[in-house]
Gaussian input, Z-matrix of N, CA and C with variables (Angstrom, degrees):
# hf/3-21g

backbone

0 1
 N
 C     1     B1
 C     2     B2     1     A1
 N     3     B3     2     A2     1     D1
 C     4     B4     3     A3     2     D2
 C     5     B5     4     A4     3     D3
 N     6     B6     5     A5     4     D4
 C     7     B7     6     A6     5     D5
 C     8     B8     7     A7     6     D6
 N     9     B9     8     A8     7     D7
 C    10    B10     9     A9     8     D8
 C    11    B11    10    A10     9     D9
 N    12    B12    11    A11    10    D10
 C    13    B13    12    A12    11    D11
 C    14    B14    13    A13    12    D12
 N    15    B15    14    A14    13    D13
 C    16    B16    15    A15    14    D14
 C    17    B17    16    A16    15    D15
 N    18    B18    17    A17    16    D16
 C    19    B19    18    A18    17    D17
 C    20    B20    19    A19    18    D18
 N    21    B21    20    A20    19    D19
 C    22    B22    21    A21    20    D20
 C    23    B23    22    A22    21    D21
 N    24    B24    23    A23    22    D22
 C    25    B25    24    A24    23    D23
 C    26    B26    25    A25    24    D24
 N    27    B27    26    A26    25    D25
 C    28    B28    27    A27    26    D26
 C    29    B29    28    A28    27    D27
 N    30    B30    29    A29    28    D28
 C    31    B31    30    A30    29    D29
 C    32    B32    31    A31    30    D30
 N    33    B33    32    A32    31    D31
 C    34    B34    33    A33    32    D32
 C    35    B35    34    A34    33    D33
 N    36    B36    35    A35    34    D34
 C    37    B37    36    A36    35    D35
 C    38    B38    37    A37    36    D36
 N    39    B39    38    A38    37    D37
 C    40    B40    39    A39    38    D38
 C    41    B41    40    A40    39    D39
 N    42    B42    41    A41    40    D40
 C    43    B43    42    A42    41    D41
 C    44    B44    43    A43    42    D42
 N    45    B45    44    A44    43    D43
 C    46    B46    45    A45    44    D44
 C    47    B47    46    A46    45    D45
 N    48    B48    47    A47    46    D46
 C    49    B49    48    A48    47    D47
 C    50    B50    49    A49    48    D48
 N    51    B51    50    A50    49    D49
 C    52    B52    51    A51    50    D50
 C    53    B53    52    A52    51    D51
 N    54    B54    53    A53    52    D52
 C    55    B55    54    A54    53    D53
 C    56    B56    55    A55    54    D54
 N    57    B57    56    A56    55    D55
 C    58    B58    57    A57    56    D56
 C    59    B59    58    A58    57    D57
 N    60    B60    59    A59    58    D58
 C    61    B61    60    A60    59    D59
 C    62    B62    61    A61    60    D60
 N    63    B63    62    A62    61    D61
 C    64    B64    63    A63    62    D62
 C    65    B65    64    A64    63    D63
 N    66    B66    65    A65    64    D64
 C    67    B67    66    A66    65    D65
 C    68    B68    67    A67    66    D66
 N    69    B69    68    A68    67    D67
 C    70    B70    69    A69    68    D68
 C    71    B71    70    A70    69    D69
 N    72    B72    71    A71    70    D70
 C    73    B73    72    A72    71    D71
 C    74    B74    73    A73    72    D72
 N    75    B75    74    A74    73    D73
 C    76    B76    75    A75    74    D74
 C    77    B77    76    A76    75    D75
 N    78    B78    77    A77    76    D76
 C    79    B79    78    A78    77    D77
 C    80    B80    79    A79    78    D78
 N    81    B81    80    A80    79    D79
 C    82    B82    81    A81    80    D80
 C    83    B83    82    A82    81    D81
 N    84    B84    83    A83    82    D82
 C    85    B85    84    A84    83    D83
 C    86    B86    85    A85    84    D84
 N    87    B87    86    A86    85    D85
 C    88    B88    87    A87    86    D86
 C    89    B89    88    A88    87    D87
 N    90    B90    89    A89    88    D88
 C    91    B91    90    A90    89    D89
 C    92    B92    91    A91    90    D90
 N    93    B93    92    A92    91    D91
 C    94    B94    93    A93    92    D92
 C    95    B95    94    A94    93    D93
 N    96    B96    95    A95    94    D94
 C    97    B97    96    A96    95    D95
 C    98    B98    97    A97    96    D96
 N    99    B99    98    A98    97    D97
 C   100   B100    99    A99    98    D98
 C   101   B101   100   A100    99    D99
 N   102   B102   101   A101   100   D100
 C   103   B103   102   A102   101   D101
 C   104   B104   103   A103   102   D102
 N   105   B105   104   A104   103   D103
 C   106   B106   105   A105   104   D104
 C   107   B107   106   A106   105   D105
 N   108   B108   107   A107   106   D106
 C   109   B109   108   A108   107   D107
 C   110   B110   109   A109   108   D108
 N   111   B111   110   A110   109   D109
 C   112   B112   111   A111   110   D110
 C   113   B113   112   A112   111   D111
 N   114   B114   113   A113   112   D112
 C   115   B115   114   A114   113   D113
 C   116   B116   115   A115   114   D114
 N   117   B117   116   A116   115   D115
 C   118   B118   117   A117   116   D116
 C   119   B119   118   A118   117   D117
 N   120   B120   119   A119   118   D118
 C   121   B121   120   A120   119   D119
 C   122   B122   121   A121   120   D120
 N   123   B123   122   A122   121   D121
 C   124   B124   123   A123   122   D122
 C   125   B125   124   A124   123   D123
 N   126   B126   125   A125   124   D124
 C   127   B127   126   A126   125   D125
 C   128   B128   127   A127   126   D126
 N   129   B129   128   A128   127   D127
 C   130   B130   129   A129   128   D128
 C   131   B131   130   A130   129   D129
 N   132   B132   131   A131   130   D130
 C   133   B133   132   A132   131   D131
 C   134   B134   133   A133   132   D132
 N   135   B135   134   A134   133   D133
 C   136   B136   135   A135   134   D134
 C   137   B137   136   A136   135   D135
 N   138   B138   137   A137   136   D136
 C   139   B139   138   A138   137   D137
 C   140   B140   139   A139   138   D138
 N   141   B141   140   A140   139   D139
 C   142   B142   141   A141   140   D140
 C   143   B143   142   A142   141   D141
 N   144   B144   143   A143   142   D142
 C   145   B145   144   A144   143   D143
 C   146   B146   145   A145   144   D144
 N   147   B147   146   A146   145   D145
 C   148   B148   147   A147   146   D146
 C   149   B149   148   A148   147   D147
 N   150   B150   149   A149   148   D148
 C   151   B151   150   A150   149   D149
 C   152   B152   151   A151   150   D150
 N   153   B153   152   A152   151   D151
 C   154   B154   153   A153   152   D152
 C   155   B155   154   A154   153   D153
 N   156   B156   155   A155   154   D154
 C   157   B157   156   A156   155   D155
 C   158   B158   157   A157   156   D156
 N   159   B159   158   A158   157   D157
 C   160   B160   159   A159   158   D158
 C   161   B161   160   A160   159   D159
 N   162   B162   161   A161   160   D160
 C   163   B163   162   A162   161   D161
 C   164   B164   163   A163   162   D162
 N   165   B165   164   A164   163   D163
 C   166   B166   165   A165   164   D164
 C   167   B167   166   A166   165   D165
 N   168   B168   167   A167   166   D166
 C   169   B169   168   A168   167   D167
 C   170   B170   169   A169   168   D168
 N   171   B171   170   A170   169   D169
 C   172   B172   171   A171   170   D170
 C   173   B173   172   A172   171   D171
 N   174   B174   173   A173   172   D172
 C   175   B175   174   A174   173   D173
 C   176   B176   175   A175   174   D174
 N   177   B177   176   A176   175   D175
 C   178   B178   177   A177   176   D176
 C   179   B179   178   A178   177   D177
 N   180   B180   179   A179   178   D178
 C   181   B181   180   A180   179   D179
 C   182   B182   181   A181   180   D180
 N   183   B183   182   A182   181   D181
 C   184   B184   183   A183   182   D182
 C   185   B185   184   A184   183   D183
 N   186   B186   185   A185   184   D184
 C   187   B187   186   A186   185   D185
 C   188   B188   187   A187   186   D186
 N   189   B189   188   A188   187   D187
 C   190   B190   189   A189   188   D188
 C   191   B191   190   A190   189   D189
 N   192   B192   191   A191   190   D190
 C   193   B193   192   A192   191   D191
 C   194   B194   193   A193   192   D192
 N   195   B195   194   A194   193   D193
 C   196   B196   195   A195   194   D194
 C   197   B197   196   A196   195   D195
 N   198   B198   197   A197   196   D196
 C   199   B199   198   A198   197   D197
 C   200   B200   199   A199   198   D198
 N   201   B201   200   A200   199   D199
 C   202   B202   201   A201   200   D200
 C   203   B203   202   A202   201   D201
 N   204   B204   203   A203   202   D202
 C   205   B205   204   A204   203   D203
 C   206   B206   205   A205   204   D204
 N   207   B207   206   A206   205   D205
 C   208   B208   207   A207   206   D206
 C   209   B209   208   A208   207   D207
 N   210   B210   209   A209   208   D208
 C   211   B211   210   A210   209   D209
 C   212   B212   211   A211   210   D210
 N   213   B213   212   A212   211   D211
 C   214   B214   213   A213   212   D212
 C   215   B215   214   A214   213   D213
 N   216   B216   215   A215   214   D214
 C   217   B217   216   A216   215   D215
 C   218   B218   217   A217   216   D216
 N   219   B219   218   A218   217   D217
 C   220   B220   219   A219   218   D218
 C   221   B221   220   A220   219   D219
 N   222   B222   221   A221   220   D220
 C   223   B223   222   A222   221   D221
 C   224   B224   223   A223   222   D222
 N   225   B225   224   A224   223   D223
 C   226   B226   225   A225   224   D224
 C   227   B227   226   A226   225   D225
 N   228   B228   227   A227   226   D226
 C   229   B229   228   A228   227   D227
 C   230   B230   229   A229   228   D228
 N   231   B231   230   A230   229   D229
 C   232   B232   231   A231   230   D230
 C   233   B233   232   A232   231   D231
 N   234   B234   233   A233   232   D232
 C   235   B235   234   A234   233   D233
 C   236   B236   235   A235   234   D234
 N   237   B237   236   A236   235   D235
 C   238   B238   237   A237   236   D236
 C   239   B239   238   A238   237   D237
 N   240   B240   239   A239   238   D238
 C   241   B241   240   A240   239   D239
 C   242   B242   241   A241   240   D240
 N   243   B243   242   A242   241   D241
 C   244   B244   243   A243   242   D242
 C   245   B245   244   A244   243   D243
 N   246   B246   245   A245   244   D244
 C   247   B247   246   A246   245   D245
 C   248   B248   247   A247   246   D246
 N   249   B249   248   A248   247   D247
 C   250   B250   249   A249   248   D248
 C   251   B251   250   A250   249   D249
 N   252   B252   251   A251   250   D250
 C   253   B253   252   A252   251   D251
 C   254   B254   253   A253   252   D252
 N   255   B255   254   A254   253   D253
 C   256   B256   255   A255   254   D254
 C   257   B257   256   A256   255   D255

   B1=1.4414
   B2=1.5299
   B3=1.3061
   B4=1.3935
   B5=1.9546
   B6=1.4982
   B7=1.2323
   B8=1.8124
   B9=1.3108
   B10=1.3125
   B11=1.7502
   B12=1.5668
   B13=1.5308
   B14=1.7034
   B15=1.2880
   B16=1.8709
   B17=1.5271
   B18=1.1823
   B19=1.9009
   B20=1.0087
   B21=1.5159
   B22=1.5045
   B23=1.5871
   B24=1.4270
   B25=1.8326
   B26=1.5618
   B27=1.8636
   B28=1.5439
   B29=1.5052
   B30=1.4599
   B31=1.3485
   B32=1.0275
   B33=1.3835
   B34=1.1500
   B35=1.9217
   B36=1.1606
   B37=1.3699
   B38=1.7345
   B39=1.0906
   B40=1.5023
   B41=1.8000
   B42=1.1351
   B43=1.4686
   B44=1.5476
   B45=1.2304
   B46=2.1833
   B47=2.0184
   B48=1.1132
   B49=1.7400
   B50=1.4733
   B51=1.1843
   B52=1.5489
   B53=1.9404
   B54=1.1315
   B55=1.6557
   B56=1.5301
   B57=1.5217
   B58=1.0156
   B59=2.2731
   B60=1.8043
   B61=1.6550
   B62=1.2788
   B63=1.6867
   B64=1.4523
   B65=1.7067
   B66=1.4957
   B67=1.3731
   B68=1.5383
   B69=1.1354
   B70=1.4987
   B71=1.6201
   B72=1.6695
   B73=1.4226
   B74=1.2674
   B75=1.5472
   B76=1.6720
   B77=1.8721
   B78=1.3929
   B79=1.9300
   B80=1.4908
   B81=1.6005
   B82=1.4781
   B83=1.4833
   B84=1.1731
   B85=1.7516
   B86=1.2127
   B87=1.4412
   B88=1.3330
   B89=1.5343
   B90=2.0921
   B91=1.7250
   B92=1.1858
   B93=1.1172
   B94=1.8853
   B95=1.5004
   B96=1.5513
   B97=1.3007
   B98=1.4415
   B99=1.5817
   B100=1.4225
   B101=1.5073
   B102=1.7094
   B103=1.6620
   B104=1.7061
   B105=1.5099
   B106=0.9788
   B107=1.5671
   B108=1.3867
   B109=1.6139
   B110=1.4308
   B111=1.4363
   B112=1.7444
   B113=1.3638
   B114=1.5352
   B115=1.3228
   B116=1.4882
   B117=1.5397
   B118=1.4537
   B119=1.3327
   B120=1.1915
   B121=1.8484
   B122=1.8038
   B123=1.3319
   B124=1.6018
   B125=1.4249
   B126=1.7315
   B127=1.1917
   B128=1.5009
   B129=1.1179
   B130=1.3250
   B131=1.5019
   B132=1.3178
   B133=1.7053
   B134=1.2361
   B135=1.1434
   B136=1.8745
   B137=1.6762
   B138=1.1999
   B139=1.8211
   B140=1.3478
   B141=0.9319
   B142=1.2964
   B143=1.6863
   B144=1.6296
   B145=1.8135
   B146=0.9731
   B147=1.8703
   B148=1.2199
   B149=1.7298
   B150=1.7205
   B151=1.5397
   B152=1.0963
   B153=1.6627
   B154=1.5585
   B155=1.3181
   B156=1.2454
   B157=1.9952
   B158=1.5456
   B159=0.9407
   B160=1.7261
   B161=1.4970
   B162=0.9187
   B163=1.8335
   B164=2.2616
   B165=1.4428
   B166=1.2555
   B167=1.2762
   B168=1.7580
   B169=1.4485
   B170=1.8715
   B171=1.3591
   B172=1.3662
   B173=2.0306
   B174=1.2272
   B175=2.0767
   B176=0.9402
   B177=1.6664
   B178=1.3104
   B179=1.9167
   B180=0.7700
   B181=1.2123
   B182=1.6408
   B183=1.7875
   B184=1.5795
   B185=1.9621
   B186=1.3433
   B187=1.1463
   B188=1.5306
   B189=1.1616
   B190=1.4783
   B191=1.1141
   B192=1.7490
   B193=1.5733
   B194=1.8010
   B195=1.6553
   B196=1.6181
   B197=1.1210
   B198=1.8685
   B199=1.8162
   B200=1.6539
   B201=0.9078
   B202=1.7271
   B203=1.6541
   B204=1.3546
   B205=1.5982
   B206=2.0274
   B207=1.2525
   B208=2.2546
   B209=2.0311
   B210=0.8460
   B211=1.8528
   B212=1.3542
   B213=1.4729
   B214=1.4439
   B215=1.3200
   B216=1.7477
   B217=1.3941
   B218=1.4937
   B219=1.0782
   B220=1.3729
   B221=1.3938
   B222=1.5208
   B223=1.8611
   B224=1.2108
   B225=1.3431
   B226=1.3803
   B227=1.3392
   B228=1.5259
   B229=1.5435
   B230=1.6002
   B231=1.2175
   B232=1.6154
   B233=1.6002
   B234=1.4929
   B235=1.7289
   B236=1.7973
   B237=1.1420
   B238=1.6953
   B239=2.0407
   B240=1.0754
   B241=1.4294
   B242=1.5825
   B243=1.3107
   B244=1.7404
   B245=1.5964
   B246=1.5952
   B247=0.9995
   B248=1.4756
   B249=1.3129
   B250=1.5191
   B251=1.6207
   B252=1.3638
   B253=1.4415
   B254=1.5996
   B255=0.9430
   B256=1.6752
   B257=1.6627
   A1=111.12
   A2=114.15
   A3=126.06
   A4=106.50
   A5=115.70
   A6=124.05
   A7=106.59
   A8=122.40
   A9=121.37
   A10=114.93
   A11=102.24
   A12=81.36
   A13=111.78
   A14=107.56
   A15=97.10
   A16=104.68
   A17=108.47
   A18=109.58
   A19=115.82
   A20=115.64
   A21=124.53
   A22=108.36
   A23=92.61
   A24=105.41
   A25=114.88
   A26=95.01
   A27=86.92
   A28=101.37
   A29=117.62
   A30=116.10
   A31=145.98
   A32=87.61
   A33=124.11
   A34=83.31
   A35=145.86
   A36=129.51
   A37=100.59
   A38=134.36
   A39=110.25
   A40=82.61
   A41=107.07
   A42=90.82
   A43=114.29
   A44=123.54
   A45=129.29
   A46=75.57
   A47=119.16
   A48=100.03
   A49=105.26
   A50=127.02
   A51=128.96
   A52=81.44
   A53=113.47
   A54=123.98
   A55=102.72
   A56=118.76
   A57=149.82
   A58=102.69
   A59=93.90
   A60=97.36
   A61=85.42
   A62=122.27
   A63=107.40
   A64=117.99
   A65=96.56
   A66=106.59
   A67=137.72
   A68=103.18
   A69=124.50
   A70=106.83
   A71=110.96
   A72=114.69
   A73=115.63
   A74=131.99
   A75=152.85
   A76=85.81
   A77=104.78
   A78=110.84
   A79=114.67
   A80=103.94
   A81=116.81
   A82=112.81
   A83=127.67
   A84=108.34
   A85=99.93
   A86=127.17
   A87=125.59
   A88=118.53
   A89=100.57
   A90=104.32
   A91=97.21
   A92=128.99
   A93=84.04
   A94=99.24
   A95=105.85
   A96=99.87
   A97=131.46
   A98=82.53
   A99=110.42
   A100=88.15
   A101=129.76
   A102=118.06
   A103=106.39
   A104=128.85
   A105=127.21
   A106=141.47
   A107=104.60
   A108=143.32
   A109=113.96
   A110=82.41
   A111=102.50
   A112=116.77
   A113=115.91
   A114=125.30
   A115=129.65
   A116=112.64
   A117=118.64
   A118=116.47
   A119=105.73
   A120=125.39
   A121=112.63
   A122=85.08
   A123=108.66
   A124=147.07
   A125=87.20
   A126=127.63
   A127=129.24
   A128=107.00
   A129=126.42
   A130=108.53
   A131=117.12
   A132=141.31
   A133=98.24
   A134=142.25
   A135=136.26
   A136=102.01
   A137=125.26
   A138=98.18
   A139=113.56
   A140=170.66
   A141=154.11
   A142=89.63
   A143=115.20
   A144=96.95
   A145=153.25
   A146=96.33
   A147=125.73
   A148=108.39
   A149=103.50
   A150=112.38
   A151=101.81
   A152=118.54
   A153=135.01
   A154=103.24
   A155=105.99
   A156=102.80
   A157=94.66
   A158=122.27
   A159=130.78
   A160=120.28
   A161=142.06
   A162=154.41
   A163=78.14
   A164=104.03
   A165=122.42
   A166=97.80
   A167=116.65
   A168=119.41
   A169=117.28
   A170=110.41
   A171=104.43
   A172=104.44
   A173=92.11
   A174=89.77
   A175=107.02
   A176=122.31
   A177=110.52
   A178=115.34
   A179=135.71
   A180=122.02
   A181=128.01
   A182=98.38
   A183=104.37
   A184=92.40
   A185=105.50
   A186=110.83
   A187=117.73
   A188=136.01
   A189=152.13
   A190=103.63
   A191=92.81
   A192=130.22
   A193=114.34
   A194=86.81
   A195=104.80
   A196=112.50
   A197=105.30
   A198=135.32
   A199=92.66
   A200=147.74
   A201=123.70
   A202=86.20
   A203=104.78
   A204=96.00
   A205=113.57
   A206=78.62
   A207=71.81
   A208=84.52
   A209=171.15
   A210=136.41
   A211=132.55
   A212=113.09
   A213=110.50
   A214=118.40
   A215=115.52
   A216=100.58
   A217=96.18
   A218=160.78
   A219=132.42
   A220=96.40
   A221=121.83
   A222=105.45
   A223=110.11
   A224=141.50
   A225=144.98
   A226=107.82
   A227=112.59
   A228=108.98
   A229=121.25
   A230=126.68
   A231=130.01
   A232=99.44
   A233=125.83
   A234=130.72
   A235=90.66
   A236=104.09
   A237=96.19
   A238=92.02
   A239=106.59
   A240=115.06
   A241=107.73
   A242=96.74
   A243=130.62
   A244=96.34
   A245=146.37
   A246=139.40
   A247=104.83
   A248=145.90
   A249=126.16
   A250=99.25
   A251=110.15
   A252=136.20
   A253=90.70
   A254=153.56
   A255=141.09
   A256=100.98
   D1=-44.55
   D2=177.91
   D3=-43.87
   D4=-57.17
   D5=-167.55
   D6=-64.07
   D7=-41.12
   D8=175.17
   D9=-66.21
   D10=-30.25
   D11=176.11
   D12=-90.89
   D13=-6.47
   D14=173.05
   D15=-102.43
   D16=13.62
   D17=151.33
   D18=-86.03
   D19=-37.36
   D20=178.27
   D21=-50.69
   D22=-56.13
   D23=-166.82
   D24=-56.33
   D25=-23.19
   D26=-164.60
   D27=-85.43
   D28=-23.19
   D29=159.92
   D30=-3.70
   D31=-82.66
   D32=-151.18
   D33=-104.51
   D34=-15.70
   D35=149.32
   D36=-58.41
   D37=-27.77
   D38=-144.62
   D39=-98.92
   D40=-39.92
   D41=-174.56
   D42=-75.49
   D43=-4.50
   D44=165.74
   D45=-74.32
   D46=-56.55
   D47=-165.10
   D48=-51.80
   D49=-37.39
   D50=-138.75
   D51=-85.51
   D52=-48.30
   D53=-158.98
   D54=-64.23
   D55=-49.88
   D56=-155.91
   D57=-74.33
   D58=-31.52
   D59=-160.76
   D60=-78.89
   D61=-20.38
   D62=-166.42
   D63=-93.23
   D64=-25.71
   D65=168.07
   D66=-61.66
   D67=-43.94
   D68=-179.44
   D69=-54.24
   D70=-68.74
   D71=-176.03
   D72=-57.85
   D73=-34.41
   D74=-151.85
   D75=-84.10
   D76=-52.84
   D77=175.39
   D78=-46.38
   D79=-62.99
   D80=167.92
   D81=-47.36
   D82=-41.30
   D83=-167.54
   D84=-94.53
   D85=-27.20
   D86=163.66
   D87=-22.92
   D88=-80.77
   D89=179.53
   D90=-67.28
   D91=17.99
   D92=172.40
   D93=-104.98
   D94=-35.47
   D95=151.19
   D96=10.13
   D97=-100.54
   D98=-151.51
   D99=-72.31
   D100=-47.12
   D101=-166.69
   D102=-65.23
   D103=-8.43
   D104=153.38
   D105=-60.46
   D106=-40.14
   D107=136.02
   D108=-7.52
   D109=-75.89
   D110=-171.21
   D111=-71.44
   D112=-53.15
   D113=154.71
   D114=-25.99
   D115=-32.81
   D116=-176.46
   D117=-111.46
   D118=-16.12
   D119=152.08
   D120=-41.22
   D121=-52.61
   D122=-171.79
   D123=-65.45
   D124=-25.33
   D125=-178.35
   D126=-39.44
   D127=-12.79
   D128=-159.14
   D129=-112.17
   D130=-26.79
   D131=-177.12
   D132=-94.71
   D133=-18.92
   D134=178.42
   D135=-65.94
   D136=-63.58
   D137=173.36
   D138=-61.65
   D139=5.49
   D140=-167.98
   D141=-113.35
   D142=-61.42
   D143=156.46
   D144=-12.26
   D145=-49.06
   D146=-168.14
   D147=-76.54
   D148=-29.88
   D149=-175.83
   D150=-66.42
   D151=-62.13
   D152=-171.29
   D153=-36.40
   D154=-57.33
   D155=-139.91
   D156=-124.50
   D157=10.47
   D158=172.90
   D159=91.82
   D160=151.95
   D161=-125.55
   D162=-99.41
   D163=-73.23
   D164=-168.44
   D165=-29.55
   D166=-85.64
   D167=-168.94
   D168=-47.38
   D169=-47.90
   D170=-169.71
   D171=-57.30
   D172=-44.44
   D173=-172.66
   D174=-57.53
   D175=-39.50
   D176=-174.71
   D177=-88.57
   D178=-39.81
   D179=144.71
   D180=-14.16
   D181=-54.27
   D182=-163.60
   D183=-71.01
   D184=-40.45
   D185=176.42
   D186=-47.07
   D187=-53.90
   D188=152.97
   D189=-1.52
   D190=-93.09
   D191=172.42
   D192=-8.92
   D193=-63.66
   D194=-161.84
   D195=-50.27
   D196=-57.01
   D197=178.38
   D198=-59.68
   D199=19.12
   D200=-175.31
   D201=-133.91
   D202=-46.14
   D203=-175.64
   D204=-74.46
   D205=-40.49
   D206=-175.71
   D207=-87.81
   D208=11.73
   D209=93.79
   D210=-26.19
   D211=-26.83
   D212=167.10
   D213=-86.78
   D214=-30.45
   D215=176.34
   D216=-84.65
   D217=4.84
   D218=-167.48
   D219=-103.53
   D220=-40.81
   D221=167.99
   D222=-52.11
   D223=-56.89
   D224=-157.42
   D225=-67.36
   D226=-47.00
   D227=168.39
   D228=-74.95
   D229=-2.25
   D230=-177.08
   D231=-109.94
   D232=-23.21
   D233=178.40
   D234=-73.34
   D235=-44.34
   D236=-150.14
   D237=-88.81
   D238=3.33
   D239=-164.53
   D240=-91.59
   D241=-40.24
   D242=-173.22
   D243=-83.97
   D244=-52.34
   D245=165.00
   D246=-60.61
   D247=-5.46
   D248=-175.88
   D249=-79.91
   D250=-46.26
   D251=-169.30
   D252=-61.16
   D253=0.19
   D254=-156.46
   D255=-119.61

């Protein structure tokens, strides 16, 4: 009895993995997506930022921004890229 229910478990772990490999990366390319989106929406409001709140902080921020969002899409697009190939 013992062996059928830790077959069960392992199961039913592999298929939370299987659900989970597709979710995670599909999430990731999503925001980066969309914070890419927004970012280029925006584009146009970074000097006037830049006046307000100073040249230094806004670039580097936008710089931040940029590097955090195209890192999220490039895992999400290379996870879900790497499962096509499988």
């Amino acid at each position: 009895m013992t062996n059928a229910s830790s077959t069960d478990t392992v199961a039913a772990a592999g298929n939370e993995r299987d659900s989970n490999s597709v979710v995670k990366p599909a999430a990731a390319l999503m925001t980066g997506v969309v914070l890419l989106v927004v970012a280029f929406a925006n584009l146009s409001r970074v000097p006037g930022w830049a006046d307000e709140h100073g040249a230094i902080w806004v670039y580097l921020v936008f710089f931040l921004y940029m590097s955090i969002a195209g890192r999220l899409f490039w895992i999400g697009a290379d996870d879900l890229a790497k499962q096509l190939r499988r």
